[in-house]
TORMARTI-932253 format. One record per residue (C-alpha): x, y, z; residue in one letter. Coordinates in steps of 0.05 Angstrom, whole numbers, plus 5000, padded with zeros to 4 digits. Example, Ala and Ser with C-alpha at 12.3 -4.5 7.8 and 13.67 -1.06 7.14 Angstrom:
<sites>
524649105156A 527349795143S 
</sites>
This chain:
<sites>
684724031726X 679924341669X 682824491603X 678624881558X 679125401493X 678726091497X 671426331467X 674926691401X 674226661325X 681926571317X 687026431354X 691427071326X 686927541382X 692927561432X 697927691379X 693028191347X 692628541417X 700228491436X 701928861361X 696829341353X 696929581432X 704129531446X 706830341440X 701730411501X 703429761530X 704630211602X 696830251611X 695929401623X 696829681697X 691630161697X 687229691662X 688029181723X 688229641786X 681829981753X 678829231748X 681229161819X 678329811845X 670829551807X 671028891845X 672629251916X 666329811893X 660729271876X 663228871948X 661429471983X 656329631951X 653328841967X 655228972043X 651329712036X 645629312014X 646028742074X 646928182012X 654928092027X 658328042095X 666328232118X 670228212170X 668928802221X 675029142203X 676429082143X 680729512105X 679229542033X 686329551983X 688529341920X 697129091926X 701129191863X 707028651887X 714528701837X 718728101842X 724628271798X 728627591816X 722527201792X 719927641732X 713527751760X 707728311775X 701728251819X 695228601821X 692028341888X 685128651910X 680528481965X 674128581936X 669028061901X 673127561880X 670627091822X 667326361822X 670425871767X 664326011735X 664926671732X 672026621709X 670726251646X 664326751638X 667727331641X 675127161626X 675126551574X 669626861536X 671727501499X 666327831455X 669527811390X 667727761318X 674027541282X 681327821277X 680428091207X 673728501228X 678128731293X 683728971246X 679729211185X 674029671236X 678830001281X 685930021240X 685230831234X 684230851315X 689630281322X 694730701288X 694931281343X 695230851391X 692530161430X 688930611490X 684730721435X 681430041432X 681229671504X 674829731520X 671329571454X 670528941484X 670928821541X 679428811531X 681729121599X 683928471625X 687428191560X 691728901563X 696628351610X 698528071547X 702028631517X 707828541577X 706927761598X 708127101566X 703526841616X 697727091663X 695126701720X 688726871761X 687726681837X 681126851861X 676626731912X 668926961914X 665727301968X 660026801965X 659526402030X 662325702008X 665225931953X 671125421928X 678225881905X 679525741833X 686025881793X 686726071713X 692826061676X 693726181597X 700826241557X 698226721507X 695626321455X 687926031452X 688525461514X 687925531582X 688525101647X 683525191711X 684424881765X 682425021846X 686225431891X 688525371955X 687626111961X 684026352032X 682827052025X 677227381993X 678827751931X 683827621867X 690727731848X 692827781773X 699927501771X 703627711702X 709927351679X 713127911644X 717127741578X 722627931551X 720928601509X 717628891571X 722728871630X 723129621638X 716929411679X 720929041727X 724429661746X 720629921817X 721930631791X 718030531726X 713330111761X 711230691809X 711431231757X 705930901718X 701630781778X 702131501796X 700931681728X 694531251718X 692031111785X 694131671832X 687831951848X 683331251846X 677731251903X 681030541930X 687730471974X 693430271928X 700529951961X 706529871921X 710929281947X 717729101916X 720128271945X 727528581939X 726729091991X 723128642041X 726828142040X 733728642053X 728628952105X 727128332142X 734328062138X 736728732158X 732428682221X 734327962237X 742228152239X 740728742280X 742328582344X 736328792411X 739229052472X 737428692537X 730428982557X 729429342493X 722329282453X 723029022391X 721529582342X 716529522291X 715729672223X 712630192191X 705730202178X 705430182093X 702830762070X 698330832001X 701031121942X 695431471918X 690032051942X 683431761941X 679732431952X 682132851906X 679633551921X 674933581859X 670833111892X 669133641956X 664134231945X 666834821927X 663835141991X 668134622029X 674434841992X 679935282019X 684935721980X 690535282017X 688134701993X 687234901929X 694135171921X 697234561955X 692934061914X 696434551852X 703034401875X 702133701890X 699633491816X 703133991776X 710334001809X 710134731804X 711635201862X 708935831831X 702636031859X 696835991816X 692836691805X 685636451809X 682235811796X 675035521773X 672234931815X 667534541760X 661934191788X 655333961745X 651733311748X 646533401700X 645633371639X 651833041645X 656832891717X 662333281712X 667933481762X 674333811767X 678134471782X 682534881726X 687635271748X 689336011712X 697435981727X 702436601711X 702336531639X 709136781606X 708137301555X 708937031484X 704436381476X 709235971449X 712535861515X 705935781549X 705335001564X 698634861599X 696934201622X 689533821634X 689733191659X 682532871630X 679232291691X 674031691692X 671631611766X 678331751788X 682631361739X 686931721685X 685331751625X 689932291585X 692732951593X 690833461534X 684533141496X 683433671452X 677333291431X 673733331494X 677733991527X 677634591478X 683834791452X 685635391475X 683935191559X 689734691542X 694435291559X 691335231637X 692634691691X 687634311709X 683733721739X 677333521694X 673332811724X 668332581678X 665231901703X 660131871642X 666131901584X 667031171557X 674730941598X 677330791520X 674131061462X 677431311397X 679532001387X 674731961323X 669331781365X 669932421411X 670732821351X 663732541324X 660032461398X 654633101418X 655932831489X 661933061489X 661233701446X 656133961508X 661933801555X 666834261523X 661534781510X 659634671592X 667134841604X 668135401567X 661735691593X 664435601659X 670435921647X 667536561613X 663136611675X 668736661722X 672337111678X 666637591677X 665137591742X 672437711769X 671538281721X 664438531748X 666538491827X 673638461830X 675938971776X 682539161813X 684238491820X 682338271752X 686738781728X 692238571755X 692537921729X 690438101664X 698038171636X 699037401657X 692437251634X 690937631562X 693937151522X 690336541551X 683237091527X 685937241471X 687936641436X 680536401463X 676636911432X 680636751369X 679436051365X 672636041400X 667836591374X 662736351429X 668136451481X 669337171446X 662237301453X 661337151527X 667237611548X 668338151491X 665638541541X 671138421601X 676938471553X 682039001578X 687139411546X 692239781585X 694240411561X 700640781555X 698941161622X 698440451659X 689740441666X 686839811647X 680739971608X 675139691563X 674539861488X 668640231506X 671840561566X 678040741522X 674641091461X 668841541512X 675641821544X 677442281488X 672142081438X 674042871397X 682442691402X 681241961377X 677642021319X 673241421344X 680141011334X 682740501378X 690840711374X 696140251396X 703740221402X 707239551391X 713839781424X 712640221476X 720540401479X 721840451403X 715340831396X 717241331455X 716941991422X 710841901385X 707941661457X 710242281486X 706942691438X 701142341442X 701842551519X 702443221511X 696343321468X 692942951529X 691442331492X 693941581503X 694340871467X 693840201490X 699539731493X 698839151444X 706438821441X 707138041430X 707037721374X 699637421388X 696438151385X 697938251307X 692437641296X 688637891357X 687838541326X 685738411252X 680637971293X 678638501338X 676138941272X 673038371236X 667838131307X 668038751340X 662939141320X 666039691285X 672939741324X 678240071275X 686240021304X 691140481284X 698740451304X 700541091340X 706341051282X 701440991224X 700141781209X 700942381239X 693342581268X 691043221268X 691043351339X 698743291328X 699543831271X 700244621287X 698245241267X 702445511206X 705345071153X 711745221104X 709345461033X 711045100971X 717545370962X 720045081024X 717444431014X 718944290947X 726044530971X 726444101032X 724243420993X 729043580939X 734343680993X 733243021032X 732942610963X 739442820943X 742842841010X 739942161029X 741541790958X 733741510976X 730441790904X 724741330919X 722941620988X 716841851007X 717442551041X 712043021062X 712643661095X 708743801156X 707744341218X 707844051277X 705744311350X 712443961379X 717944401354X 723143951392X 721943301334X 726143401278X 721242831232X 717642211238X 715541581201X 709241411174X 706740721154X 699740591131X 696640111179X 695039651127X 702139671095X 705439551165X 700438971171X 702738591111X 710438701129X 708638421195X 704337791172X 711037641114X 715537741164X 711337261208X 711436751167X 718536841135X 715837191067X 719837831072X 723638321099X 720738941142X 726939361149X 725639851095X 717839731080X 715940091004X 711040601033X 714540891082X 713641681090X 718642101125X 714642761152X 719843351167X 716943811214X 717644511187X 716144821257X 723644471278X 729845021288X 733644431258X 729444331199X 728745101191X 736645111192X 738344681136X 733445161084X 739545691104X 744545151092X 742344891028X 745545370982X 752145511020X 758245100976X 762045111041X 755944801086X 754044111031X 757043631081X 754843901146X 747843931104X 749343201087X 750543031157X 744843361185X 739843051145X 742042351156X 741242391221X 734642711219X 732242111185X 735441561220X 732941881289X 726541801257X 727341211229X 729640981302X 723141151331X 719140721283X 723740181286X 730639811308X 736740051257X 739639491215X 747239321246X 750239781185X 745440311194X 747040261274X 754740371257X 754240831212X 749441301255X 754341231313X 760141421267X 755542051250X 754242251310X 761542221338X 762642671276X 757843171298X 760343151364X 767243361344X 764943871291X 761444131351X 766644201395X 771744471340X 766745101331X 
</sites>
């Protein structure tokens, strides 16, 4: 037996590693399948090139092995296998300047995290250390004559090597899990992580737990065999993982059923996706994968995308906002990138152009397929824009080069259901519009004005979650001279009539609704309208409205009775024209009372919900009238 010193400058490296790579301590397993899928690749890759030979059918698969009675894990593959040589080359000798440097260079990566530092050198296989007191190797070359050597090291500096009795090609990693870490020996856990990490890696993977086989085989032996009966035989083991994930195929190849059922299968979710966009570039850079555009829900705060990142197959992250632009974080999707480092710092990817052309590559890609859904399937587009506008619109927002590339496919649907372009929207009634871009908020709420709107043939668009009052001040700042107006914001002059009430009236009918209304602050304006059947309306300046709506937003005040507020009484209104008569009749003061409250809360309801006392007392009101009503 060979004793010997691991190749370090202290002996606090496995220590260092356990501390510092410990909250990620689940990805030792994809460190050592992925080192057992590299050893099977280069074997075939010898026997491509006539410099290795196997057996004529031989089935190429790595065995992750649980024994929960004996605290153990194994990570068997049948690929290259290693020489004793090459065990103390590439195991014993870890390139590695000094724990201090180690701690001091990467202590800003090290605190979000230990995936963020395998790899640095060469660390994959010392990941085993974060679970096991102990890690043995068994391993036999592929090299004809090649002796089977076993490794074995407790953690600290020392090692024992020693040869093997071992007969089949390959290597097994045996981990003697300790203490802190036997959630691992739980075959549940176990699986999850392998699916997690290694689901979609190009080489077989079987999952085998000692506890079940051995109640399997004992099973069978107490089962008794009727006379003349075959024995029957067990099931063939199947792999727990996909090796050709359908990224890898040509688009060309693809069809929408397997698209949808390779959906369902990696995002558990049984909704249909609405359209997706198969990724597929290998130069400047290889890049693969397939993003999904699912029914998005309507306010983006309950939108939860999800983009699960890949190196050749093995898992890397879901949600790198550092390589995946933000905003396509609110799709599902599959994105393979075999020429992005396996481990490498977040700051790194921040910092690397590499990986700035890959997000710009993606978001290219996606613009494209928006635009051309847009171009040849307009009808179709259209339909999906509801589920889809605030995926654009949050994109254009925090990606002006995204906003650039599809300003021009951005739709708006109007209050008479069309989905149309800015462009499209303002050439309709160009005259009517005032070369305005109106919208309502609350298509309910603001029904009346939309109706008069209507009947003056002209429309608005519909702009109603909470992500269109950014998307808007946005809209006027990069789009090239777009102005919005709510439909609420002032009565337009395609909405006043012919006559108007002289000065008397006016002055009259402000000073009545002041004192009736106990309001001496109100704004009120008198104005003919070509509606005679609405009473009054609210105005709000746009720009007023806006700040109520960014205060409220962010908890900074209170939009039930905004300053500026200007109730407009239309003098063209039988009701309105009544209450002139009323005004100086002793006898008539309450019904005049009554009757101008609820002019102005009916307006007031138009423009927006009642407070719970104003609610009460309007319905108390109008109960009142009723009766009055029904008493004359």
């Amino acid at each position: 037996m060979e004793k010997g010193n691991l190749s370090i400058n202290s002996e606090n490296i496995l220590p260092v590693i356990k501390k510092w790579l410990y909250s990620d301590s689940d990805i030792f397993l994809r460190e050592l399948v992925s080192n057992g899928c590299d050893a099977v690749s280069k074997l075939k890759k010898l026997v491509d090139m006539g410099e290795a030979k196997v057996e004529d059918d031989v089935k190429y698969k790595i065995t992750v092995r649980l024994d929960k009675e004996n605290k153990t894990i194994e990570v068997t593959d049948n690929g290259i296998g290693m020489t004793a040589d090459e065990i103390k080359e590439y195991i014993t000798q870890i390139a590695f300047s000094g724990a201090n440097d180690f701690i001091t260079k990467y202590q800003e990566q090290m605190g979000e995290g230990g995936a963020d530092i395998i790899g640095h050198f060469g660390l994959g296989f010392y990941s085993a250390f974060m679970v096991a007191d102990t890690v043995e190797i068994d391993s036999l070359s592929y090299q004809q004559g090649a002796k089977a050597a076993h490794w074995k090291c407790d953690g600290g500096i020392e090692y024992e090597m020693d040869s093997s009795d071992r007969t089949e090609r390959g290597t097994t990693i045996i981990l003697h899990i300790n203490e802190d870490s036997k959630d691992f020996l739980d075959k549940w856990k176990l699986k999850e992580i392998i699916e997690k990490y290694c689901y979609f890696m190009p080489i077989e993977i079987y999952f085998e737990d000692v506890e079940e086989i051995k109640e399997a085989e004992k099973k069978a032996a107490e089962e008794p065999i009727e006379e003349g009966a075959e024995k029957k035989e067990p099931e063939e083991p199947k792999p727990i993982n996909d090796t050709t994930p359908l990224w890898l195929k040509k688009p060309a190849d693809c069809t929408d059923e397997e698209y949808k059922e390779f959906y369902h299968k990696v995002f558990l979710d049984f909704n249909e996706p609405l359209f997706w966009i198969h990724l597929n570039m290998d130069y400047p850079f290889r890049l693969k994968g397939i993003l999904y555009f699912p029914k998005l829900k309507h306010e983006l705060e309950s939108i939860e995308g999800q983009v699960k990142l890949y190196n050749n197959q093995v898992f890397i992250a879901d949600n790198l906002k550092e390589v995946i632009p933000e905003f396509l974080l609110l799709l599902k999707g599959t994105i393979d990138c075999p020429d992005l480092p396996l481990n490498v710092s977040r700051s790194f990817l921040q910092n690397d152009g590499y990986v700035t052309k890959m997000s710009k590559y993606i978001t290219k890609k996606v613009a494209d397929k928006l635009n051309s859904l847009f171009k040849k399937s307009r009808d179709e587009y259209a339909k999906f824009w509801d589920d889809i506008s605030p995926f654009i619109k949050y994109g254009c927002m925090r990606e002006h080069d995204f906003f650039d590339k599809v300003k021009e496919s951005l739709l708006f649907k109007t209050t008479e259901g069309e989905y149309v372009t800015l462009e499209e929207y303002k050439d309709k009634a160009k005259e009517k519009h005032e070369n305005k871009v109106f919208y309502v908020s609350d298509p309910q709420q603001q029904a009346q004005y939309i109706k008069m709107f209507k009947d003056e043939g002209m429309e608005a668009v519909i702009l109603d979650t909470k992500l269109d009052t950014p998307f808007v001040s946005f809209m006027e700042a990069y789009g090239e001279g777009v102005r919005f107006e709510r439909i609420d914001s002032a009565v337009t002059e395609m909405l006043k009539g012919e006559g108007e009430a002289d000065e008397t009236q006016k002055t009259d009918l402000e000073a009545l609704f002041k004192d009736n209304l106990g309001k001496e602050n109100l704004k009120i304006k008198v104005e003919s309208l070509k509606s005679d059947e609405v009473s009054a309306m609210i105005e709000l300046s746009e720009q007023s409205r806006r700040m109520q709506e960014m205060s409220a937003m962010y908890g900074m005040g209170n939009m039930n009775m905004p300053a500026d507020e200007t109730l407009v009484l239309n003098s063209n209104n039988n009701v309105v024209k009544l209450l002139l008569d009323l005004k100086d009749k002793e006898d008539k003061k309450d019904d005049t009372q009554l009757i101008c409250k609820q002019i102005y809360d009916l307006a007031v309801m138009s423009h927006r919900p009642l407070t719970n006392e104003e609610m009460t007392e309007f319905i108390s009101r109008s109960n009142k009238i009723l009766s009055i009503m029904a008493n004359n």
